[in-house]
N, C-alpha and C positions, 0 to 999 in steps of 0.2 A: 410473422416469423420468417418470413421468407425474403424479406429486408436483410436481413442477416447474410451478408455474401460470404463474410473474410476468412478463408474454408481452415485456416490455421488459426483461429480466435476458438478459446473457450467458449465462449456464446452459440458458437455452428456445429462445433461438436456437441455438444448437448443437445443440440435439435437435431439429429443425426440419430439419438438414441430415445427421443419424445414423440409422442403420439395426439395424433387432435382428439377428442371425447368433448362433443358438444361444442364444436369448435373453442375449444379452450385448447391448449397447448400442457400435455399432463407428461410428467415421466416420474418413475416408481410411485405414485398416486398422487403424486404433489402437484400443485397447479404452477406454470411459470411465470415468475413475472418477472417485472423490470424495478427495480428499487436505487432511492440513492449510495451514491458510494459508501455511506456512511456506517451503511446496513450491513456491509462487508462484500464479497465477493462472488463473480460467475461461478453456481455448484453448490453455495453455501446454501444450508437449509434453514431457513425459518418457519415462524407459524405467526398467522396476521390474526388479530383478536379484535372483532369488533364491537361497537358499544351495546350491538345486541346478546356479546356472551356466543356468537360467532365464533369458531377457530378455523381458520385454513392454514393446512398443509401445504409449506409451499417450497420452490428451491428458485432463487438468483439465476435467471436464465437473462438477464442484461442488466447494465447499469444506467441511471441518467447520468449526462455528462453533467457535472460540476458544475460547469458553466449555466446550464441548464436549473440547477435546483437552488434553495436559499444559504445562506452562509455555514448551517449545519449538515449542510450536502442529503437533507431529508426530505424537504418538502419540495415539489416541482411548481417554479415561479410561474408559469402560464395558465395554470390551473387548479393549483394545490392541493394537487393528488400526492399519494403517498406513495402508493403501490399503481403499479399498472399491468394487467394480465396479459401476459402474449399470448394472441390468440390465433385462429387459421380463419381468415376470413370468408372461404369455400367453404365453412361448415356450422359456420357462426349464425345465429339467429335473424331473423333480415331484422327484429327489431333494435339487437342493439346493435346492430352494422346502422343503422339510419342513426341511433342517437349517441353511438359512441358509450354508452352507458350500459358495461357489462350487469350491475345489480337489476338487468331485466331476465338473468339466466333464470331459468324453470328448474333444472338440476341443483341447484345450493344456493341458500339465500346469501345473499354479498348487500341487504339492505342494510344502510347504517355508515358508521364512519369510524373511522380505526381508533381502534383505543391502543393498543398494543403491537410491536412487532418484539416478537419473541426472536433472540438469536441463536 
């Protein structure tokens, strides 16, 4: 989160009023993340369903650039991820700081793969 410079983007201001919890990046209980444009906008709230029956609470705290993701501006071409948690890396797990792979949190299970994003 702390990538985030541009102190007049909607992105900064939301992290301005979010807190880390398990180094996740949370404001009003939601988790933040980054999703494609597609998904709607910085502040918008969704809920991610995963194929375990999973639901997270989440709110649009950035978007991947376009450029970035596949022609439906959902899936991220480098990796095809869907969703990506913003997270504080001073308070993040050392294991998924080493593997980049938040589904090692201990607090909520995030194993599985998205079936859903609710808008």
């Amino acid at each position: 989160f702390r990538t985030i410079t541009v102190t007049k983007s909607p992105q900064y201001k939301l992290q301005q009023q979010a807190s880390s919890i398990n180094g996740f990046r949370m404001l009003g209980g939601r988790y933040m993340i980054a999703l494609g444009s597609a998904f709607g906008k910085v502040g918008d709230h969704v809920t991610i369903v995963l194929e375990s029956g999973v639901s997270i609470p989440c709110i649009i705290g950035d978007t991947k650039a376009n450029h970035h993701t596949d022609r439906s501006n959902k899936v991220h071409l480098s990796d095809g991820s869907i969703i990506e948690f913003i997270v504080d890396t001073r308070s993040l797990s050392k294991k998924i700081k080493l593997t980049g792979d938040c589904s090692y949190a201990e607090h909520i299970n995030l194993q599985g793969k998205v079936k859903e994003v609710i808008l």
